[in-house]
C-alpha positions as CSV (number, residue, x, y, z in Angstrom):
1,X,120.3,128.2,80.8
2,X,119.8,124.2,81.5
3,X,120.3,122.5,78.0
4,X,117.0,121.5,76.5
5,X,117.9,119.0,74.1
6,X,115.6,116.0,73.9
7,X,118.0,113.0,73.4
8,X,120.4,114.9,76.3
9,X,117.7,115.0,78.8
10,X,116.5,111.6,77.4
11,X,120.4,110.2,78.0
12,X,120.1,112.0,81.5
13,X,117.2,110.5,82.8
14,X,118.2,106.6,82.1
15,X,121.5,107.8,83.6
16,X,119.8,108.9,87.0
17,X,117.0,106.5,86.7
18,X,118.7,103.4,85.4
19,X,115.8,102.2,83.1
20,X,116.1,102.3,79.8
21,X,113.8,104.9,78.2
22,X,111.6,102.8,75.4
23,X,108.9,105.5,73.7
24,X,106.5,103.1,73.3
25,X,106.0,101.9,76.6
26,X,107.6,104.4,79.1
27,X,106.3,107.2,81.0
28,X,108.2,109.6,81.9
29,X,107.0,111.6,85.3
30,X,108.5,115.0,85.7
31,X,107.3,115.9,89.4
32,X,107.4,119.1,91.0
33,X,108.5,120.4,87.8
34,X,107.8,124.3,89.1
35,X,110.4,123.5,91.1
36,X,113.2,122.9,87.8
37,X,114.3,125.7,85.9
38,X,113.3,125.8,82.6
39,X,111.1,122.7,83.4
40,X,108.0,123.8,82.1
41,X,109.4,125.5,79.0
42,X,110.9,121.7,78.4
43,X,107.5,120.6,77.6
44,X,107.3,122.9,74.6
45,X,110.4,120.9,73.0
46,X,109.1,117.6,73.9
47,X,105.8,118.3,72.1
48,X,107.7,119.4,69.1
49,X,110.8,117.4,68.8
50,X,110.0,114.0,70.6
51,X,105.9,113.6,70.5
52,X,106.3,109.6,70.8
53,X,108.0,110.3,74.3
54,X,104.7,110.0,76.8
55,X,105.1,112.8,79.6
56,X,102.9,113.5,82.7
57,X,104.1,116.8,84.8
58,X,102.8,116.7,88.1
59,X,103.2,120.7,90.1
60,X,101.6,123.1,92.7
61,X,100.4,125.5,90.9
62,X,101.7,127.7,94.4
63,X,105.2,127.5,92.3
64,X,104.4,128.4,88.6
65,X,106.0,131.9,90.0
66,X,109.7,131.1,90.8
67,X,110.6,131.2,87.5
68,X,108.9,134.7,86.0
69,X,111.3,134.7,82.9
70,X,109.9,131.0,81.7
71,X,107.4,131.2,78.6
72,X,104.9,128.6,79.0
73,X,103.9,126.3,76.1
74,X,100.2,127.4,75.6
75,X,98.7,124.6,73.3
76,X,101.0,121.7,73.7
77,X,100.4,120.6,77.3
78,X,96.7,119.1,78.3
79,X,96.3,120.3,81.8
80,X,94.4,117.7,84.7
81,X,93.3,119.4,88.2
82,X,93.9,116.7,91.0
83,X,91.5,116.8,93.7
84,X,91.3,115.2,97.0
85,X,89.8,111.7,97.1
86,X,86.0,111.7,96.2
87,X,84.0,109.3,99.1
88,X,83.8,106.2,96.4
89,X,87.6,106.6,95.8
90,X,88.0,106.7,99.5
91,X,85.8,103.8,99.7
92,X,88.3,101.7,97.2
93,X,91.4,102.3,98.7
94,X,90.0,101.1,102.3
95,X,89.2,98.0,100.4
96,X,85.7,98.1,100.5
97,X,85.0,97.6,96.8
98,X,81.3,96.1,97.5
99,X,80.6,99.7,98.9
100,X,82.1,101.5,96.1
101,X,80.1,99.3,93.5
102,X,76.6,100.2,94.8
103,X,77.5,103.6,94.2
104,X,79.1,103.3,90.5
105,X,75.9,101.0,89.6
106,X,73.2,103.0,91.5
107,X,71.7,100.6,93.1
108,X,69.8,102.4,95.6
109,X,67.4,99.5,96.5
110,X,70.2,98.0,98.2
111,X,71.2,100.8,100.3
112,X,69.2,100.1,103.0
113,X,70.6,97.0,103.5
114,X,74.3,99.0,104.0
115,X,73.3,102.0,105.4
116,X,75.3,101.6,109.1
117,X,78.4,100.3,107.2
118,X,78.3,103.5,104.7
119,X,77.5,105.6,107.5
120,X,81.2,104.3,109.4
121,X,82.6,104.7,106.2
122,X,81.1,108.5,105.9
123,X,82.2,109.6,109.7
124,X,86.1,108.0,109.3
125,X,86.2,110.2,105.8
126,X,85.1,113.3,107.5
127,X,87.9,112.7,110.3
128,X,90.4,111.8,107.4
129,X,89.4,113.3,103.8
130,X,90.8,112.9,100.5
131,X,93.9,113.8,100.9
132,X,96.5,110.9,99.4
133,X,99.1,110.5,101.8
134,X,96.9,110.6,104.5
135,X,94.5,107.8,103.3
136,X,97.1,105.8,102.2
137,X,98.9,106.0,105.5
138,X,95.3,105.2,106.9
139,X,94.4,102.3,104.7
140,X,97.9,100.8,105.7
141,X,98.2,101.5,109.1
142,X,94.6,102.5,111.1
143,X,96.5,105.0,113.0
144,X,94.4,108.3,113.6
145,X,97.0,109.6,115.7
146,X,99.1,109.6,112.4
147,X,96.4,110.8,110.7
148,X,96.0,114.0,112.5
149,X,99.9,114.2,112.6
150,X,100.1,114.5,108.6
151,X,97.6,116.7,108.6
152,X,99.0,118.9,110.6
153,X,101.9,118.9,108.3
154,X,100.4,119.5,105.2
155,X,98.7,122.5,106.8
156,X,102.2,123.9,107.7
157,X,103.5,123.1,104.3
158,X,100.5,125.0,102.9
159,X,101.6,127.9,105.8
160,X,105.1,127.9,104.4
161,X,104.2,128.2,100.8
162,X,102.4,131.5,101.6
163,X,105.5,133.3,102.7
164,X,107.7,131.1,99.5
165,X,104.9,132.4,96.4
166,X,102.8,135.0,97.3
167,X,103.2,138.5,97.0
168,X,104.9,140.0,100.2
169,X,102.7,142.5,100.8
170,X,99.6,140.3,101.3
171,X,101.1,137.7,103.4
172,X,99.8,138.6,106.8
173,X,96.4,138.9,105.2
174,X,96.8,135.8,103.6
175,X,97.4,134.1,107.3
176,X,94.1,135.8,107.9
177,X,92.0,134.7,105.7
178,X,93.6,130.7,105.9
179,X,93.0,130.8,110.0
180,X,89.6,132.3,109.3
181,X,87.7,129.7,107.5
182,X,86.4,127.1,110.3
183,X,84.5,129.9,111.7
184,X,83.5,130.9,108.9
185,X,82.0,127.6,108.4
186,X,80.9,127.3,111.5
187,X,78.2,129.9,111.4
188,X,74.4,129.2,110.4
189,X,74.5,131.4,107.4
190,X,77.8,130.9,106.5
191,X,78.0,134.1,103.7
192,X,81.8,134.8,104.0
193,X,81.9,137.9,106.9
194,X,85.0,140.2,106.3
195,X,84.6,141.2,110.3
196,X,85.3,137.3,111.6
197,X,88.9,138.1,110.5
198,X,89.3,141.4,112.5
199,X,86.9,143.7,114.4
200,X,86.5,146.4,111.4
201,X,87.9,144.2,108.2
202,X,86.7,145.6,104.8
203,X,86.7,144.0,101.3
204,X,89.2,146.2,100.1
205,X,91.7,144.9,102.6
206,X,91.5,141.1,102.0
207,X,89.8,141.0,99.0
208,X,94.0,140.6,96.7
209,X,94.2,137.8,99.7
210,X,91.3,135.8,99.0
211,X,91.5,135.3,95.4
212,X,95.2,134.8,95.8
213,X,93.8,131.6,97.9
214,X,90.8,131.1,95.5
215,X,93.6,131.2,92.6
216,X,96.1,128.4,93.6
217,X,93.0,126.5,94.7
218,X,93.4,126.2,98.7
219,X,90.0,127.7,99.0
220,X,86.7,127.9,96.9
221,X,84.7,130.3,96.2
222,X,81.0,129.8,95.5
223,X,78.6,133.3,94.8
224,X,75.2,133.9,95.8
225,X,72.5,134.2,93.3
226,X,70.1,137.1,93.0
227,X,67.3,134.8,91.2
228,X,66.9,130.9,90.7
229,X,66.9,131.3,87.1
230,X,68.8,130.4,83.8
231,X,71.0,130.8,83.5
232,X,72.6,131.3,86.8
233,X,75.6,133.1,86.5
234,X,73.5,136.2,84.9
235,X,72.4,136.5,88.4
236,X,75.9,136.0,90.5
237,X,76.1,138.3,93.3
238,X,80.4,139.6,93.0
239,X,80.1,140.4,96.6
240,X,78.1,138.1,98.0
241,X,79.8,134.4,98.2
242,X,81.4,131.6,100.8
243,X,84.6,130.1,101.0
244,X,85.2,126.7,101.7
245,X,87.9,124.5,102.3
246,X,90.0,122.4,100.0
247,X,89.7,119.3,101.9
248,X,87.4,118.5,104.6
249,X,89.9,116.3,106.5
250,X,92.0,119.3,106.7
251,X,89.5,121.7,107.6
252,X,88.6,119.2,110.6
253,X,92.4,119.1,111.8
254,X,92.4,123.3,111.5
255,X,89.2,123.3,114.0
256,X,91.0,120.1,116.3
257,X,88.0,118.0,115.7
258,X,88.7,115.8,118.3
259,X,89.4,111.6,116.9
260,X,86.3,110.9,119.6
261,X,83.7,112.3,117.5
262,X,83.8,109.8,115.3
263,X,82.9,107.1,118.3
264,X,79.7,109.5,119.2
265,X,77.8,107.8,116.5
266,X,76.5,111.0,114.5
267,X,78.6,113.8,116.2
268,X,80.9,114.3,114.0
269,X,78.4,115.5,111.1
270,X,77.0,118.1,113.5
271,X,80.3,119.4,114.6
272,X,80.2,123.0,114.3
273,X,76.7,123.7,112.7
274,X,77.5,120.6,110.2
275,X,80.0,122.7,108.4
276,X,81.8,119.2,107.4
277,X,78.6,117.9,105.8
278,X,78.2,121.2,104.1
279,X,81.9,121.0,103.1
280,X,81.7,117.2,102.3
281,X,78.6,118.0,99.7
282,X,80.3,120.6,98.2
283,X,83.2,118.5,97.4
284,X,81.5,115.6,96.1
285,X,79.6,118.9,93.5
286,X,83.0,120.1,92.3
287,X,84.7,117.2,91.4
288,X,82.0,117.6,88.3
289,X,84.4,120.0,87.0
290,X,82.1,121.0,84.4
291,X,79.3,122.2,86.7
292,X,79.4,125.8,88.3
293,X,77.6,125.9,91.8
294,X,76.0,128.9,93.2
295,X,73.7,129.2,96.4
296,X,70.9,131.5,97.3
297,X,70.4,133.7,100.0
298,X,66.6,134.4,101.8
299,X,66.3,138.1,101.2
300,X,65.8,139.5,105.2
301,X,66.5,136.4,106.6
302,X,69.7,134.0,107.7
303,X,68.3,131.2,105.8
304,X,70.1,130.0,102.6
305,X,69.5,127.3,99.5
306,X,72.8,126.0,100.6
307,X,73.6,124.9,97.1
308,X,72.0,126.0,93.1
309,X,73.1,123.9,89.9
310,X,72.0,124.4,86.6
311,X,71.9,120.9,84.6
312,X,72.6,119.7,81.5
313,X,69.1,119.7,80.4
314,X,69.0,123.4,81.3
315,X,67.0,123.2,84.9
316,X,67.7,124.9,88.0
317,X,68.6,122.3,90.9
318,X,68.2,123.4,94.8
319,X,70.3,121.3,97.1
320,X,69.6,121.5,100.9
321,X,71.9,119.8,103.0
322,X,71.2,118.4,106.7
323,X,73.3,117.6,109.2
324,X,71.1,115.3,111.4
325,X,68.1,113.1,111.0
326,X,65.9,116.3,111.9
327,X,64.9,117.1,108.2
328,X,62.7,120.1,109.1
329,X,63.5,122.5,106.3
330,X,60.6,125.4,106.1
331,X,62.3,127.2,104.0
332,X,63.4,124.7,101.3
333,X,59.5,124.0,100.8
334,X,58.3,127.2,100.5
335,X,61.5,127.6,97.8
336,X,60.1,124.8,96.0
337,X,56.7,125.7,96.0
338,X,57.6,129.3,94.3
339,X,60.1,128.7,92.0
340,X,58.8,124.8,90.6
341,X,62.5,123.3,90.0
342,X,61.9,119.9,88.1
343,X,64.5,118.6,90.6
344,X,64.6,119.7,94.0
345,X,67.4,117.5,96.5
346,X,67.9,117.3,100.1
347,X,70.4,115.0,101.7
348,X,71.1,114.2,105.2
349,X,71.8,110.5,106.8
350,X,68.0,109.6,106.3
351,X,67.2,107.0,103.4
352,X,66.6,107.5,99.8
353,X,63.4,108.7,99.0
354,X,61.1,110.0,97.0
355,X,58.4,112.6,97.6
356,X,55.8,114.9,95.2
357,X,58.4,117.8,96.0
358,X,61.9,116.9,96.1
359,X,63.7,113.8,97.0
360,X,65.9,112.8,100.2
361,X,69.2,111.5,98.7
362,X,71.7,109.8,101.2
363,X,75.1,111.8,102.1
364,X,77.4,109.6,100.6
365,X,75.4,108.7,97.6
366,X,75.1,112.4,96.7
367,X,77.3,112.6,94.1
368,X,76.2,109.4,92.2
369,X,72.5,110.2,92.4
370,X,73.2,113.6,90.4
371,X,75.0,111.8,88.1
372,X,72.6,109.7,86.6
């Protein structure tokens, strides 16, 4: 068993490291600490021997199983999800900070000015997505070659990982599900279909092998409501839900969006029945980590609300999203005109606007317009 003495691992570290460990103005990084035995259980001694040391653990949560015999300190460790790059963080780390401030300030009278130079911005994030190394090698380079090259890595790191953590007998299924989820996407109602993973598929043969992926957070679940009504998750439908992605710029590279969309002006956000834009929207909803999101379902029909929040205030919020300019949406009116919300959003590439009903938000300014 390693040694988990504070001022030995404290001696170790400036040993391997070379700096001089200072509590009040060090940080100590422990990364891929699933990977160290007893690394985890190390935080428990740090929080009670040595709390003026400043610790940050950075893990996959894909790895919290090599080590069942390792207790972990419930109560001393504050726990921080990392999710891919939003659009404004994006937006930053290309440099284009003047961008990024109209969305932090909200100042949507401006927008129309900026419109074609958020739209570029939009279609090279699709292609890319949030994923760090792959925007940072972006930023620096402009290669899309090498952008599709490190995607394609990540996705096989992701593939190897399921045959290192999960459960043996669930690993083919596993493989399943993962290939499955572009066409998933790619359908009009995209309601998760256990027979687009094999002719005859049933719940009870995939369902241990989507939560597995819903668990370690490669995928997301999102259930169907029954009712538009508070509060929502009274009416979740257990059966009924959609999985998406955990990065759009790596559920692009799983379909081989080809680089040349993103020259076809618009393409790429209709690429497969828009499944990016729907993917892209539901990212820019989650990273408000206190906010659950539902969608509902057109009883006998393929149409959907592709996206239900309840707010703050205690409101139901429909979100449509388009892929096009061709707002057409039947379906969201009549919604709207039976159920009242005090909020009702659709967003597509058109311009900001309000209207008696609902209002058309722009794609990328999705996020900050529901959080105001």
């Amino acid at each position: 068993m390693p040694d988990l003495n504070i001022k030995r691992l404290i001696t170790a570290f400036e040993i391997y490291s070379g700096i001089k460990i200072q509590p009040e103005n060090t940080l100590i990084i422990l990364d891929e600490i699933q990977m160290a035995s007893k690394g985890i259980t190390s935080l428990k001694y740090f929080h009670e021997d040595a709390p003026e040391y400043s610790i940050v653990a950075a893990g996959s949560l894909l790895g919290l199983n090599l080590h069942p015999d390792e207790s972990f300190p419930v109560g001393k460790v504050s726990f921080m999800e990392l999710q891919p790059l939003s659009f404004y963080e994006f937006l930053l780390a290309l440099g284009e900070d003047g961008l990024a401030q109209l969305l932090k300030e909200k100042l949507w009278e401006l927008l129309p000015s900026f419109s074609e130079k958020f739209k570029e911005h939009l279609r090279y994030y699709f292609y890319i997505g949030g994923m760090p190394e792959v925007v940072a090698h972006f930023a620096h380079s402009r290669d899309w070659k090498k952008v599709r090259s490190i995607q394609n890595e990540l996705l096989q790191t992701y593939k190897n990982d399921f045959s290192k953590h999960a459960p043996t007998e669930i690993i083919p299924r596993i493989h399943q599900v993962w290939e499955s989820i572009p066409a998933q996407l790619a359908k009009e109602n995209k309601k998760f279909i256990y027979g687009i993973i094999r002719e005859g598929a049933r719940a009870k043969d995939f369902e241990l092998a989507i939560q597995w992926l819903v668990d370690y957070g490669l995928l997301h679940k999102i259930n169907a409501v029954s009712k538009p009504a508070l509060p929502l998750k009274a009416y979740q439908q257990a059966t009924i839900f959609k999985l998406y992605h955990n990065d759009l710029g790596l559920l692009g590279a799983m379909a081989e969006l080809s680089v040349q969309t993103i020259l076809h002006s618009d393409a790429i956000f209709t690429e497969f029945k828009g499944a990016l834009t729907e993917q892209f929207v539901f990212q820019e909803l989650k990273l408000d980590t206190s906010r659950s999101i539902f969608y509902f379902p057109f009883k006998n029909s393929q149409n959907e609300i592709d996206f239900i929040l309840q707010n703050e205030v205690n409101s139901v919020i429909p979100i449509e999203v388009k892929a096009g300019e061709n707002l057409r949406a039947k379906s969201f009116k009549l919604f709207c005109e039976k159920y009242q919300p005090k909020m009702a959003i659709r967003t597509s590439l058109s311009g900001y606007r309000e209207e008696l009903w609902m209002t058309n938000v722009p794609l990328y300014i999705v996020r900050s317009f529901l959080s105001s």
